[in-house]
Structure formats: C-alpha cells, structure tokens
N, C-alpha and C positions, 0 to 999 in steps of 0.2 A: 611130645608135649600133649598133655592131656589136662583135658577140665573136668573137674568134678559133675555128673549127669545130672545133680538134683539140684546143683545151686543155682540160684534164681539169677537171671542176666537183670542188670539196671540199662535198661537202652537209655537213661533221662541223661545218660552223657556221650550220648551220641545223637547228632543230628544226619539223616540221610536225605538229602536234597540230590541224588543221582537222580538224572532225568529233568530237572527244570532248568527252565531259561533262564539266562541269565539276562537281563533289559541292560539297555542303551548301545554304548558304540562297539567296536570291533577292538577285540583284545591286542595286548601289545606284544604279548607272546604266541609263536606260534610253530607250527611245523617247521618240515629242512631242519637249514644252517641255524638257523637262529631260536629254534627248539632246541636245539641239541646244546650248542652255547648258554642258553638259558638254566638246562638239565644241569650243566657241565658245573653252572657258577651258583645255582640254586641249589642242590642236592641235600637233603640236612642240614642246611643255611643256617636252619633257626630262627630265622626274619621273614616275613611276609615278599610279596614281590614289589613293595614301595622300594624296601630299603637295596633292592636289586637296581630299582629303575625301569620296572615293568610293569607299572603300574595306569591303572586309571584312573579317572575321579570316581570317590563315594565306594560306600561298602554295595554289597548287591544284597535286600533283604531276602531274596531266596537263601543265600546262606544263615540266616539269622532266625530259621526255625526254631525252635520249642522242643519240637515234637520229635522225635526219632519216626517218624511216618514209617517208611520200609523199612526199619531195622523190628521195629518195636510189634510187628502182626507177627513176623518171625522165628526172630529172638527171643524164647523166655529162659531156658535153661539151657547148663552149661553141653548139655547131651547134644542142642542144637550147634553150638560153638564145636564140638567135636564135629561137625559135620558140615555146615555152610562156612565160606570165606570170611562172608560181613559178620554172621554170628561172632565169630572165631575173634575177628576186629573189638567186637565188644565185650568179648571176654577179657581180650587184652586188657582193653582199657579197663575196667572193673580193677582186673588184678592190681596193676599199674597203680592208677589213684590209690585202692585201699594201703598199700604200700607205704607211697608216700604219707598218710593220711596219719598212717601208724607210726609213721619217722617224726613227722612234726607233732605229734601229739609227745610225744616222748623224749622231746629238746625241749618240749613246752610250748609250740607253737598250735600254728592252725594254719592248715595247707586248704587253700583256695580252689576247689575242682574248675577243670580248664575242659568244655566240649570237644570231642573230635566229630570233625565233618565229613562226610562221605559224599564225594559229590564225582560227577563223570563230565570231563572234555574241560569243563569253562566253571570258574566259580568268583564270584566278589565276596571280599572280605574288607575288613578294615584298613588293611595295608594295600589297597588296590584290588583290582581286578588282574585273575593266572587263569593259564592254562594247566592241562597234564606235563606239558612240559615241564614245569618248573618243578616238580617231584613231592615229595611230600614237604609240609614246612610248617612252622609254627607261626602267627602275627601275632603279636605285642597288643598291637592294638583291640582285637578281640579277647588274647588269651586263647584261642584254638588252633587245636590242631587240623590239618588241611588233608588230607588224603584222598586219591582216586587207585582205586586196586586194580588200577589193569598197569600202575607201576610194579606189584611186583612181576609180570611174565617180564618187562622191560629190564628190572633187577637180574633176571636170572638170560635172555636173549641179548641186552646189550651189555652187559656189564660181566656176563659168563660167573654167576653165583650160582650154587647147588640149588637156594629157594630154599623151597620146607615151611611149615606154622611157625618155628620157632625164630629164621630169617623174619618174617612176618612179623614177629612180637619184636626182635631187635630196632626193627624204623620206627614202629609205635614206640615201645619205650625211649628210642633217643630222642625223639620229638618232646615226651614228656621231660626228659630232662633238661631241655630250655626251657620249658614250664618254670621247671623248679628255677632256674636259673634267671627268671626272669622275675620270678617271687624275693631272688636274694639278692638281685642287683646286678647279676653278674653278667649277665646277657646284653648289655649295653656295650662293654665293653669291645665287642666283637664289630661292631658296627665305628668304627674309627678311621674307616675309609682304608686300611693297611691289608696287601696279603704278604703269604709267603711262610716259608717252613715256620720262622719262631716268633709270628702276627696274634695276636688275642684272636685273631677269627678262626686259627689252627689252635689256641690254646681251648676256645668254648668250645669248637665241636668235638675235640677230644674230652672234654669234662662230660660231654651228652653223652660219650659212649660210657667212659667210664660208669656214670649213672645207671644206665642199662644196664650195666653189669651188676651193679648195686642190689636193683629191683631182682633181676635174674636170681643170684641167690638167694632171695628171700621170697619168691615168687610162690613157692608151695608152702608157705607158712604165715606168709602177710593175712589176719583175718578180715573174713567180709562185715562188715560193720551191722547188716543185716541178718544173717545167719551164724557169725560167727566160725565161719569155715572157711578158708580158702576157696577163694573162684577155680585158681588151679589147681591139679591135683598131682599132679604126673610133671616131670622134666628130665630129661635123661642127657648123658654125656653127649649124645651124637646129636642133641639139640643144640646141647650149647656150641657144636663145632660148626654148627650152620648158623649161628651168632654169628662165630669169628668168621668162617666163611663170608658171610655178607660183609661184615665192617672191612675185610680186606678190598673184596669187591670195589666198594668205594671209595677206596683212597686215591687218592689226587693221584700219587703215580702212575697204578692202574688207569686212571680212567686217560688219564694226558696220552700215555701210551695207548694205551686202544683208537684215541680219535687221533691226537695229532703225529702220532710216531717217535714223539721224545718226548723229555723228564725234563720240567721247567720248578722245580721248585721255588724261584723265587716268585710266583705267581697262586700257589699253593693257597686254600682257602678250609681247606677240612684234614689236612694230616697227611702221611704214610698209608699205605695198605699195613705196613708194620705196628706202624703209632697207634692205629687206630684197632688191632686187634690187640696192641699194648696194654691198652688204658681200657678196654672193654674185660681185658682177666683182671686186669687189677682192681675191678669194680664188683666184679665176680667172685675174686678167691679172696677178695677180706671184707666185702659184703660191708663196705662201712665208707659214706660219703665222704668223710673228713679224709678217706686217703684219695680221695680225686683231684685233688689241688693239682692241677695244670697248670697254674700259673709261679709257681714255686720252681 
C-alpha cells in the first residue's frame, strides 16, 4: 500500500488528543479480565462504550478538539503517510471519506464527514467514557471514529494477524462503514440487545467489512476533492490478503477460541473468521455497496 508522495494530507479529519487527560472519575473499563471481555464484546462494535455498558457520565472535551494538534505539524503529504503510523492513519482517512464522498455524490446525496480520533490509554466521547481496551469503535453520538494505535501490535500479538498498512486501513475503513451505516439508518439496527450467528449485530458488522471492501477497490481511483488525485496510489494483492488476514483475525470463532477454548456461536456479535473475510471479497470484487445487503 502506497500513497501518492505529493498529495497534500487533510489532518482537519483527524483529531489527535494522544497524551491528554482525560478529567473526572475512574474509567469503567479496564485491564485483566474485564479488558479483555470488554476487547472481546467491543471489537468493531460499531457503537460507542454507552451502548456496551461501559460507560461514564458526559463526553470528555479533550476529545472534542478542532485541531489535529500532533497529526497536523507532521502530516502534510502523502510521502509522510508512506512513513509514520499516524501519517499513514490520515491518509487512510483522506482516502476513505473522499470515496464515500464520490459515492454519495453520484446516487445524489451528500455524505456527512465523521472525525477520527487518536487518542492513547483513556478517551470520553459521546457514548461515554473507554479505555484501549475497548478496541477501535465508532459513537453515534459524535459520528467519530475512536482509535488508539498500540491496537494494532494487540491485532497482530493477541489475535495472531500478519498486520501490515493495509491490515491498518481495513479497521479504519470498517469503522467508516458504520459511519456510512449510521448515515442510512442501518446501524440502529444492531443495537437491539440480540447476539448470535444470524443477530443484526453479526448482520452490521459484516456489512462494515463488506464496506471496506467497497472503499478497497476503489481506493486508487476514488479522487481527492483538493487535487483531484487519489490520496493513494499503490495497492497490491498481498495487501488485500492482510485485509482478509485481519478480518479473519477477528471473527468471533477465532477470538472465543483463543481466550475461551470453544465455539459458542450463539453468543456471536461480529461473524465468522469465514463470514467476515466473506463479505470483506464481496465488497472488493464488485466494488459496489448495493451488493453488501447482509441483511437479505
């Protein structure tokens, strides 16, 4: 995965609040047992940690910056995204939005840009106050994305994925495509208090990968609204198998097996290791939303 060297990064859609306090009480997620349970049932949830039950009172206004502070002295072009982590984060997103930007303009709409946040250990948001445990995730209640990047060494140490930039781009894009799903309605749906193999809460998170898979093919051709070039430039085969790589990763059976020793699907909140690199080709080889109906 590569970015184009000269195209100009927009940090205005990223906030990095890594390093500030978070004010008031003690969080309700935390390390051990109940990190990892947290990890386990948060994972590309799609919903903030209200709709988990791990929440606080009140958003935290250190997340509610403006400013991209440490992304934005760093980040200007895409040469730096070839080379720093968080760059690389804001390439994604760049790519990502202009994508969608280009989809909804082209049904006729107008797609709504959603911040991602960068933040380390502890953040408040709309949907409460999380730790890193709770993994990456998107609130409703803001419309941002949530992200601390010492998930991916976690991704690739607890979860046993290969990693790579383009692993990287598949959590940022499936985050975005709650976004999108939360633009069309769909994302409510998941939140119905239900798990389990054939639950709306396995039907959305497999529409997010699907999604990702979407953006994925059209990722070197989506133009930048600025320059009129793709953010990215480059994506090759062995990218997209550290896509599928990751999205296996995280499938409910993989992960139940790793921590608990057996396969509980009726408990199930995000798919298959199978489902979910299912529905992430199927987003990829026809490169067209309307075939992500997971709920069909």
């Amino acid at each position: 995965m590569r970015f184009d060297d000269d195209a100009d990064l927009d940090t205005s859609e990223v906030s990095d609040v890594r390093g500030s306090r978070v004010p008031g009480g003690r969080a309700t997620v935390g390390g051990g047992i109940v990190g990892v349970i947290a990890l386990l049932l948060g994972l590309f949830f799609g919903v903030g940690p209200e709709e988990l039950g791990l929440t606080e009172e009140g958003p935290d206004p250190a997340a509610s910056s403006t400013a991209a502070e440490g992304v934005a002295a760093a980040c200007r072009r895409g040469s730096d995204a070839n080379t720093r982590e968080d760059c690389r984060i804001v390439g994604v997103v760049n790519s990502v939005q202009d994508y969608w930007r280009a989809e909804y303009a082209r049904r006729g709409g107008r797609y709504e840009t959603a911040r991602t946040v960068l933040f380390s250990e502890r953040v408040g948001t709309a949907c409460g106050t999380a730790t890193s445990a709770v993994g990456p995730f998107y609130c409703p209640g803001d419309a941002r994305v949530y992200l601390d990047l010492d998930f991916f060494g976690e991704l690739r140490s607890r979860f046993g994925a290969r990693g790579g930039p383009f692993a990287q781009a598949y959590v940022v894009a499936h985050e975005y495509g709650h976004h999108v799903q939360d633009l069309m309605g769909t994302l409510r749906r998941s939140q119905d208090g239900r798990q389990g193999a054939g639950s709306n809460a396995v039907r959305v998170e497999l529409q997010a990968d699907c999604y990702a898979g979407v953006w994925a093919r059209h990722a070197t051709t989506a133009p930048d609204e600025r320059t009129g070039r793709p953010v990215l430039s480059g994506l090759t085969e062995e990218d997209v198998r550290d896509g599928l790589d990751a999205a296996a990763a995280v499938g409910d059976d993989r992960i139940q097996e790793r921590l608990q020793g057996r396969v509980t699907p009726e408990s199930w909140t995000h798919g298959s290791a199978a489902q979910r690199q299912q529905w992430f080709a199927t987003g990829y080889r026809t490169g067209d939303m309307a075939r992500c109906d997971t709920f069909r």
